[in-house]
Residue, then its C-alpha position, 0 to 999 in steps of 0.5 A: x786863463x782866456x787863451x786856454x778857454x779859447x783853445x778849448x772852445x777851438x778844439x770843440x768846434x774843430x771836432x764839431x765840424x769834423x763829425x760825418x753827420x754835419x760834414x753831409x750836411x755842410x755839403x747838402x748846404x753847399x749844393x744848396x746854396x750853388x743851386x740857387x746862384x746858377x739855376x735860373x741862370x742855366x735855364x737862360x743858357x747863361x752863368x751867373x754874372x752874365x745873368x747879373x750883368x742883363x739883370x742889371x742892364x734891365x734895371x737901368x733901363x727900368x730906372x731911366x723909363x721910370x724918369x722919363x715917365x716922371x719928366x713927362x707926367x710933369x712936362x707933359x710937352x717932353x719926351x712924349x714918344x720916349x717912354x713908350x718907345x723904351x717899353x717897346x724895346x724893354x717887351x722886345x728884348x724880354x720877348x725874345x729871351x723866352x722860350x717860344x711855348x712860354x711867349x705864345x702862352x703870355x701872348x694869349x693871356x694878354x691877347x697880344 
């Protein structure tokens, strides 16, 4: 008896995927989804692991400043120049990756 209801069900949603309406809609999803994957990542002139792969760069830096700020809060004689030294160089790297019109706009709100 079990084995017939679940064919049954099958067959049900086989014919529910197959109808037109929800098919357009299974794309319009699809496109959706591939949309929000890659189109931040295509403005950075960059595919979606490449992107990842900065990101991730990014946070590990983020990461090691963050301890590094930590190890100085505590051992204030430590790492005095480190922390600052790295937020240099994570602005330097942000800076360079953003369009000009946008790094002027930031630099005038801040008074950089």
């Amino acid at each position: 008896m079990m084995v017939k209801q679940l064919k049954a069900l099958a067959s049900r949603c086989r014919e529910w995927l197959l109808r037109e309406e929800h098919r357009v809609q299974a794309r319009s999803l699809k496109e959706q989804t591939r949309r929000a994957f890659t189109e931040h990542p295509e403005e950075t002139d960059e595919t979606y692991l490449q992107h990842l792969w900065f990101t991730l760069g990014m946070a590990a830096r983020f990461f090691m400043t963050a301890l590094v700020i930590l190890v100085h809060g505590v051992f204030p004689f430590l790492l005095v120049r480190t922390a600052s030294n790295q937020i240099e160089t994570i602005y330097r790297i942000m800076k360079s990756r953003i369009p000009k019109s946008r790094r002027d706009a930031i630099d005038a709100d801040y008074h950089l």
